[in-house]
C-alpha positions as CSV (number, residue, x, y, z in Angstrom):
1,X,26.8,-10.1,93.5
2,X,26.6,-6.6,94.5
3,X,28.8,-4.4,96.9
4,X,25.9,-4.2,98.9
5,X,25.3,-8.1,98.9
6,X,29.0,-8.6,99.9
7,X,29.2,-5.7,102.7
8,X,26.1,-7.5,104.6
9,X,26.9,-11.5,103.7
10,X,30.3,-10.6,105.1
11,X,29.4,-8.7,108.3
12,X,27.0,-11.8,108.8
13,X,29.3,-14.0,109.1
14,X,31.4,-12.3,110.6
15,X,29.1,-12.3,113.8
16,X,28.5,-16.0,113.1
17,X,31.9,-16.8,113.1
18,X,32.5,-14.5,116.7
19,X,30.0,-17.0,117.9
20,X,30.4,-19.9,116.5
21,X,27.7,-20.5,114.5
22,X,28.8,-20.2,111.0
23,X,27.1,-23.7,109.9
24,X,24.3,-23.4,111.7
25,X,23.7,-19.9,110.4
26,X,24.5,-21.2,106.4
27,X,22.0,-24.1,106.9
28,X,19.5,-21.3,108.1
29,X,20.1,-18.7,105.5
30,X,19.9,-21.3,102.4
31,X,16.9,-22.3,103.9
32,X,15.6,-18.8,103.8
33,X,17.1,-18.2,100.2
34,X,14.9,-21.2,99.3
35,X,11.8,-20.3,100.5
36,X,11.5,-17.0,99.6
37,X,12.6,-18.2,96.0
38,X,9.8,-21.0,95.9
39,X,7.4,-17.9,96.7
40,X,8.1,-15.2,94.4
41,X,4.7,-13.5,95.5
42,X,6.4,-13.4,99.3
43,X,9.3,-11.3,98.3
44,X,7.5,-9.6,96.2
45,X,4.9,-8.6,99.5
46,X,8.5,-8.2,101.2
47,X,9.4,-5.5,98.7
48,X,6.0,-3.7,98.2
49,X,6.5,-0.1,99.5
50,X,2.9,0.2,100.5
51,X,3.0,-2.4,102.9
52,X,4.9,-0.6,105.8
53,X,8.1,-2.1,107.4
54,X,7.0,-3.0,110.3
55,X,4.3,-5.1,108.7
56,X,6.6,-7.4,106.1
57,X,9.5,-7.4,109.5
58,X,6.7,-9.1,111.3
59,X,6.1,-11.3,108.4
60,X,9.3,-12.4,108.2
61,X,9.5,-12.9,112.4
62,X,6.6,-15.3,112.1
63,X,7.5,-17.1,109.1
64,X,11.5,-17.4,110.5
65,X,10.4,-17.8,113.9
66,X,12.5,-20.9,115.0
67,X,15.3,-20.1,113.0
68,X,18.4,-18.4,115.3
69,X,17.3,-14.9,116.6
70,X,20.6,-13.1,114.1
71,X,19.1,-14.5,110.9
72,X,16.0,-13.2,111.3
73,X,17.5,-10.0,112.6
74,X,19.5,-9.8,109.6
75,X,16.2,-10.6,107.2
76,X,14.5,-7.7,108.9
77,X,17.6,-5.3,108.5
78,X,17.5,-6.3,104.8
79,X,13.3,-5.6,104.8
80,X,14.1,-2.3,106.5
81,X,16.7,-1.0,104.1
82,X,14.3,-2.4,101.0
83,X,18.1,-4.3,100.6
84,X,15.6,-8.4,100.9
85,X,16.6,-8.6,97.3
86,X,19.9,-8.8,97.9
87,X,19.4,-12.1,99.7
88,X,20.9,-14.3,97.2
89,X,23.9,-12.5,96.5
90,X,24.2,-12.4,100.7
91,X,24.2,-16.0,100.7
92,X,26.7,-16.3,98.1
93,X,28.6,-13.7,99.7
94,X,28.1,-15.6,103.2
95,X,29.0,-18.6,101.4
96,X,32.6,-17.1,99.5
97,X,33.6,-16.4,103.1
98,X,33.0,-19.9,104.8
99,X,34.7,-21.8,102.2
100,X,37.7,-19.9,102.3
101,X,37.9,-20.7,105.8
102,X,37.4,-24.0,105.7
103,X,39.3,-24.6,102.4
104,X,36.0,-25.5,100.5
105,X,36.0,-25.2,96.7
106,X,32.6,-26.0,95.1
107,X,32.8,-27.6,91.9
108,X,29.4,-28.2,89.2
109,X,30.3,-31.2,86.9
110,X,28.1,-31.3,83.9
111,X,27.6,-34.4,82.1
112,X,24.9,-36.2,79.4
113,X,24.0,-38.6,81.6
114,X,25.0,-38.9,85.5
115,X,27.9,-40.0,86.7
116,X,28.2,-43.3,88.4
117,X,29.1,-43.7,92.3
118,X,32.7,-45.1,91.4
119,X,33.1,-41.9,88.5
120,X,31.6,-39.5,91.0
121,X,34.0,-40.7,93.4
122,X,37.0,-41.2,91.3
123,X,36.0,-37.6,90.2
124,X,35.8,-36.0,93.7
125,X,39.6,-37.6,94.9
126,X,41.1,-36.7,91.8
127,X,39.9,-32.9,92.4
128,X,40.9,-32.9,96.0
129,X,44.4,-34.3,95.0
130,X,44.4,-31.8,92.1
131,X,43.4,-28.3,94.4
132,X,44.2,-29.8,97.9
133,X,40.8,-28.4,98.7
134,X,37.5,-30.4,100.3
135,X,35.1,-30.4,96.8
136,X,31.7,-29.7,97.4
137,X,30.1,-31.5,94.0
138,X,27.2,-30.2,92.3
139,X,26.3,-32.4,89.1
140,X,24.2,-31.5,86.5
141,X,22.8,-33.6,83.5
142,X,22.6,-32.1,80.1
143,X,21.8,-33.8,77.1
144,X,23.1,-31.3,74.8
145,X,26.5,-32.3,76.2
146,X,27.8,-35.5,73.6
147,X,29.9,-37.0,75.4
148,X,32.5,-36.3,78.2
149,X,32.4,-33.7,81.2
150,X,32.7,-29.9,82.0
151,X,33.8,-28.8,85.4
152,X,33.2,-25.7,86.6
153,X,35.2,-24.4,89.9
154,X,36.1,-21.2,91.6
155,X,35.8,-19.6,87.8
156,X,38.0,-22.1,86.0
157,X,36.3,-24.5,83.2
158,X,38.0,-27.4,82.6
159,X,36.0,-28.7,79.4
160,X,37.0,-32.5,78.3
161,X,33.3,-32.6,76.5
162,X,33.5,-34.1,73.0
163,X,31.7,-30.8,72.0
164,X,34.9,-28.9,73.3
165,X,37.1,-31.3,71.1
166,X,35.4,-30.8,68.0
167,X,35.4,-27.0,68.5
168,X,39.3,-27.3,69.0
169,X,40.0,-29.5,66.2
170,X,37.9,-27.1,63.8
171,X,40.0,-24.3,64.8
172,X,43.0,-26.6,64.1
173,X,41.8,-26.9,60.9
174,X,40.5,-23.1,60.3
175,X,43.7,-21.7,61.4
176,X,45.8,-24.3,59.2
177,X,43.9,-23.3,56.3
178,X,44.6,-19.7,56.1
């Protein structure tokens, strides 16, 4: 995430946070992430210098026009400063800053197959019990992963894959060796 990303995510929510709207205004601007990812051509049309600014704002009025008045005031201000590729990193930005305040910690558990309801939920109280933190889970199947789990959170890995074991007992057994 750039500087850039974080200067403008932040002052977003900021205002949404003056007002009270920063869930409304996450829903609204992960739906606007999403679209505009599912249509590469659109941002592309967003970001074509040739197509003036006033044009791709009122593109991005009509296409956000029942979404809250500040996101697509804030989609225009990004179209305006040829910045609307810096959305993601906005969200993310956005994001960092609403689950510090409300003591979020977002966590992706990979796994080779997916977890059961009971594991998932054994897994989620154990994390909260561990960080004292509300865990947002993201799980991810990956064949490539034997056996086991790898959890991802707030840039800690915590790897109990069997891969992971392996790769520790051959260093075991590299370093013993020398």
């Amino acid at each position: 995430m750039t500087e850039l990303a974080k200067r403008y995510g932040g002052s977003l929510y900021d205002l949404a946070a003056e007002e009270a709207l920063t869930d409304r205004l996450l829903q609204e601007l992960q739906t606007a992430v999403d679209s505009i990812k599912a249509e590469p051509q659109y941002l592309r049309l967003l970001a074509t210098p040739s197509v003036p600014k006033q044009e791709r704002c009122d593109l991005l009025a009509k296409a956000f026009e029942g979404a809250h008045p500040y996101l697509v005031n804030f989609l225009k201000l990004l179209c305006e400063e040829d910045l609307i590729a810096e959305l993601p990193g906005c969200l993310r930005a956005y994001r960092d800053r609403y689950n510090a305040d409300y003591d979020i910690l977002e966590v992706t558990a990979v796994s080779a197959v997916a977890l059961t309801a009971a594991n998932r939920e054994k897994l989620l109280a154990k994390l909260q019990n561990m960080t004292g933190k509300n865990i947002v889970l993201t799980e991810t199947v990956d064949p490539t992963v034997l056996g086991g789990i790898r959890l991802d959170m707030g840039g800690t890995r915590l790897d109990g894959t069997v891969q992971r074991h392996l790769e520790r007992l051959r260093e075991e057994i590299d370093g013993a060796t020398l």
